[in-house]
C-alpha positions in Angstrom: 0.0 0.0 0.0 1.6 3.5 -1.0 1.9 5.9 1.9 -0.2 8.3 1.1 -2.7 6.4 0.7 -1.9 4.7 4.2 -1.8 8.4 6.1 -5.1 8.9 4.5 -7.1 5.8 5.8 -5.5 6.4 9.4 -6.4 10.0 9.5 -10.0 9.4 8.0 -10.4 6.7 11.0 -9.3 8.9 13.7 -11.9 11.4 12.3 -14.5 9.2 12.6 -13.6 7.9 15.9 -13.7 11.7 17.1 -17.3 12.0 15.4 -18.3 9.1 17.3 -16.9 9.7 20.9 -16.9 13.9 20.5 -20.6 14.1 18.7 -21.9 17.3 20.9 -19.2 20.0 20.1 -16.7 18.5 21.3 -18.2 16.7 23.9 -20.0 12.9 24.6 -23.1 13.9 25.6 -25.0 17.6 26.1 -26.9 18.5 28.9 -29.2 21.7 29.5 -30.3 22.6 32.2 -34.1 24.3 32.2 -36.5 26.4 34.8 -40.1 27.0 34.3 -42.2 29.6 35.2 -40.4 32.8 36.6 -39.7 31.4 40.1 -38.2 33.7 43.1 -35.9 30.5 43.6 -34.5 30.3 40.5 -32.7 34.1 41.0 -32.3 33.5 44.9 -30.8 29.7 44.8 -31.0 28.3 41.8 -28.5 31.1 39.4 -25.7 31.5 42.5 -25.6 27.8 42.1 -24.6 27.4 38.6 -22.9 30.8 38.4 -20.7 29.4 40.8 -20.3 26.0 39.1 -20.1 28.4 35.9 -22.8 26.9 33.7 -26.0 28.7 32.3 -29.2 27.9 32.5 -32.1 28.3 30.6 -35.0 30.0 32.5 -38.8 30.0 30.9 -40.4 32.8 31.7 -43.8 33.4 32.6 -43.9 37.2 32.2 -47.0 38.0 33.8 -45.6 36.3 37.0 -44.7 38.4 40.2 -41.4 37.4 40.2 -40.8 38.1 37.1 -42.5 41.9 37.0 -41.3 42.7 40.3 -37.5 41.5 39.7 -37.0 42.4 36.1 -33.3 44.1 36.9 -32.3 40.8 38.6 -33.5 39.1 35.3 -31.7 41.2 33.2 -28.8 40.8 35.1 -29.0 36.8 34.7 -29.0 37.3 31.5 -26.1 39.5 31.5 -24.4 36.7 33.1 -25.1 34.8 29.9 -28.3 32.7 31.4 -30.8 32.4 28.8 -34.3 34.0 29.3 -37.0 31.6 27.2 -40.3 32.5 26.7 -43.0 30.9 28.3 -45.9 33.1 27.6 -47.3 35.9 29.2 -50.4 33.8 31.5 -49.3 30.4 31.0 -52.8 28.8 29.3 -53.2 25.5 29.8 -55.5 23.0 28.6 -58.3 22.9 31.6 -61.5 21.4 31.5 -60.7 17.5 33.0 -60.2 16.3 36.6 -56.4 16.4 36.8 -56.5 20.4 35.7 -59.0 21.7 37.6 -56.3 23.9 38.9 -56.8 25.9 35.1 -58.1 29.4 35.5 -61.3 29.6 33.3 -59.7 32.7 31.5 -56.5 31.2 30.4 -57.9 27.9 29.6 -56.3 27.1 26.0 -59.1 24.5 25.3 -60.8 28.5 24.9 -57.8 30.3 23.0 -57.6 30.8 19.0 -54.7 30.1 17.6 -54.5 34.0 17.1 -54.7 34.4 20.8 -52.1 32.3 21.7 -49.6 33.3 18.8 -50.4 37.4 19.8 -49.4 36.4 23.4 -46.4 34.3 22.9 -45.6 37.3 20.5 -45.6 40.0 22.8 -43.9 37.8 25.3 -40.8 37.8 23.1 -41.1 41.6 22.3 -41.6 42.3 26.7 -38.3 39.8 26.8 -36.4 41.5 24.5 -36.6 44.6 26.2 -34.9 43.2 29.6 -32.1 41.1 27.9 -31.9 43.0 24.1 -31.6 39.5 22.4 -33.5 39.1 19.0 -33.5 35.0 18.8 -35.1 32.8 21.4 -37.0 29.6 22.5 -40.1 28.8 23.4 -41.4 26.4 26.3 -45.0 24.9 25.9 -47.2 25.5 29.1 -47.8 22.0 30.2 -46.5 20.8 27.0 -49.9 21.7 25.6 -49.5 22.0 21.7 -53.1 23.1 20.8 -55.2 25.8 21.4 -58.9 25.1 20.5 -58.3 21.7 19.5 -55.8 23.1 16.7 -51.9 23.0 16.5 -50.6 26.4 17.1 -46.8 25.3 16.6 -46.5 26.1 13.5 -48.1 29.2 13.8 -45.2 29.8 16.3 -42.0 28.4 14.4 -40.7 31.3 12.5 -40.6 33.0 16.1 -37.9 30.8 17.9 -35.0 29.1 17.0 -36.5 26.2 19.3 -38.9 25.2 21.4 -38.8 22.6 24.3 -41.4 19.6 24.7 -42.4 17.5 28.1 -41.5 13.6 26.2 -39.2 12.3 28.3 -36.7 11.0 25.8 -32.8 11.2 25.7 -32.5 12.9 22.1 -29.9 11.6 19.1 -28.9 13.8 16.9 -30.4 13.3 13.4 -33.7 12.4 14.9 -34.5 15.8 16.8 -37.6 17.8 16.0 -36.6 20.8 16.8 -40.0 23.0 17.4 -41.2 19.7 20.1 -37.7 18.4 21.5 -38.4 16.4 24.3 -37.7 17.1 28.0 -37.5 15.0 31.7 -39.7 16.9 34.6 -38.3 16.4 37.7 -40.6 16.2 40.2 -39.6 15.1 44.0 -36.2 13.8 42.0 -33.6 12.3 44.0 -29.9 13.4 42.9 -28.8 9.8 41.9 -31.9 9.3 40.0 -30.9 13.0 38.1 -27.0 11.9 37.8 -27.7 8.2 36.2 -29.8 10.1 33.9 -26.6 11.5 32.5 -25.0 9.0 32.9 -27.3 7.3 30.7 -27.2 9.9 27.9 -23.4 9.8 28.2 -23.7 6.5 27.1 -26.1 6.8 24.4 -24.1 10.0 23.4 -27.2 12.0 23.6 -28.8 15.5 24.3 -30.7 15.2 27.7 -32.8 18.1 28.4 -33.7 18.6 32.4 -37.1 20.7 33.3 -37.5 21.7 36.5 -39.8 24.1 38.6 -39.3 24.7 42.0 -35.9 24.1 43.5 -36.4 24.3 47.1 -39.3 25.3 47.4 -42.0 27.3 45.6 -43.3 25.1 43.8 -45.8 21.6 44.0 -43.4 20.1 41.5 -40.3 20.8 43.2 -36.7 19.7 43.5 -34.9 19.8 47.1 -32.3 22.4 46.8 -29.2 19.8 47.7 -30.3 17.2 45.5 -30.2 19.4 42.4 -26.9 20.7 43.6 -25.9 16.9 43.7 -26.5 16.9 39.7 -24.8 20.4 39.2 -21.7 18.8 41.5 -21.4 15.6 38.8 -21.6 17.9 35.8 -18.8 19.6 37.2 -17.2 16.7 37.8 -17.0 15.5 34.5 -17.3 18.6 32.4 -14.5 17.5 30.5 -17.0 14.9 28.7 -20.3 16.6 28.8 -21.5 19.9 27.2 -23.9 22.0 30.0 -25.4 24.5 27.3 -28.4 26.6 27.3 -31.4 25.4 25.4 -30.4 28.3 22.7 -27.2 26.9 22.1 -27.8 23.4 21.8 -30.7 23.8 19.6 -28.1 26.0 17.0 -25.4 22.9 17.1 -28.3 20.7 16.3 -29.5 22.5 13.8 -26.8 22.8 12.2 -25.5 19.0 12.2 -28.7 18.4 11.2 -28.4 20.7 8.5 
C-alpha cells in the first residue's frame, strides 16, 4: 500500500472515531439545564448555584408572573451573566376542562384560546423579553406541554418566532432524529440526585442530548426539587465537564440544527 494512501485511511479513521466519541461540540453527551415559570428560587438559589459551578441555564419565563414583573433588573442581570431568558408566555394557558387540571383558571384555559390568541401572546412575550435582555433569537417552552389551542396545533403558527422550542416527552435525544420545534424534556418532580445523575450517565452513554425541566428548586413550587439534590447533579456535571457539554437550550438547539443541517 503507497503511503499516502496509508496516512489517508489512518487519519480518515481517527476522524470518525472523534465523530463518534466527541458528537456534541466537542463533547459525549449535552446536557441543559431548564427552569419554568419565573420562580423567586431560581434568581435566589437556583442562578448562585450554577454561576458558581459556571454553567447557564435556561430559565422560561412566565412574564406576567410576580417574580418576574417585580425582579426584572435581577432578570436582566441573569441574563447578563449569559443565562438564557425563554419565553413561556405571558399567563401560561393550559388546557383545563378534565379532573387532573381543575387547577386551570377559566380565563387562560387554552381549550378556549384561538390560535391567534395564543400566537399574539407568545408574541408580545418575546417583544416584553427582549426589552430586559436585548436579544433578538429565542425559545419557546409549551405550558404544560400543551400544543393546541382550541383543538388546533398552534406550533407552527409559532415556528418562525424561535429558534426552538422545548417539549415534556421524556426522551434522551440523538442527533439526526431531533424535531426541533417539540424536543423532548424529563420533569423532575420530588427527584432524587442519583436518579438525576444516572440520567446522564445514561445519555453519556447513548451519546445523547438530555434536556432537564425543572420548577421549583427548594421550594416554591408543588413540583419541586430539594435544593441539595439538584446541587448533587450540578456537583457531577462539574465533575465530569471534560465529557459533557452544560449548554443553554439556545445553544444546543443552533449545534443541532446545524448538524442536522
Amino acid at each position: 500500500m503507497k503511503a499516502p494512501l496509508l496516512v489517508l485511511i489512518v487519519l480518515t479513521t481517527f476522524s470518525i472515531h472523534a465523530q463518534n466519541t466527541a458528537k456534541w461540540n466537542g463533547f459525549k453527551s449535552a446536557i441543559v439545564l431548564t427552569y419554568d415559570d419565573a420562580l423567586n428560587v431560581h434568581l435566589d438559589k437556583v442562578i448562585p448555584e450554577l454561576d458558581s459551578a459556571g454553567f447557564k441555564g435556561t430559565f422560561y419565563l412566565t412574564v406576567g408572573s410576580a417574580a418576574f414583573t417585580k425582579r426584572m433588573s435581577e432578570w436582566k442581570l441573569a441574563a447578563a451573566k449569559g443565562h438564557e431568558l425563554g419565553n413561556h408566555t405571558m399567563f401560561h394557558p393550559c388546557i383545563g376542562g378534565t379532573p387532573d387540571r381543575s387547577w386551570v383558571n377559566p380565563d387562560y384555559d387554552l381549550s378556549t384560546y384561538s390560535v391567534k390568541r395564543i400566537e399574539d401572546e407568545i408574541k408580545m412575550t418575546n417583544v416584553l423579553l427582549q426589552s430586559v435582555d436585548g436579544r433578538t433569537e429565542r425559545t419557546f417552552a409549551y405550558p404544560c406541554g400543551d400544543l393546541t389551542a382550541s383543538k388546533q396545533s398552534y406550533v407552527q403558527a409559532i415556528t418562525d418566532d424561535f429558534v426552538a422550542a422545548r417539549g415534556t416527552e421524556p426522551k434522551i435525544l440523538k442527533l439526526g432524529q431531533i424535531d426541533i420545534m417539540t424536543t423532548a424534556c424529563f420533569s423532575m418532580v420530588n427527584t432524587k440526585g442519583d436518579e438525576m445523575i444516572n440520567l446522564v450517565k445514561q445519555s453519556m452513554k447513548e451519546e445523547g442530548l438530555l434536556i432537564f425541566l425543572f420548577h421549583g428548586v427548594g421550594g416554591e413550587h408543588n413540583l419541586n426539587v430539594e435544593l441539595k439534590e439538584h446541587q448533587k447533579l450540578v456537583n457531577f456535571l462539574k465533575q465530569n465537564q471534560k465529557d459533557i457539554w452544560v449548554a443553554s437550550f439556545i445553544d444546543a438547539a443552533k449545534f443541532v440544527k446545524s448538524a442536522q443541517h
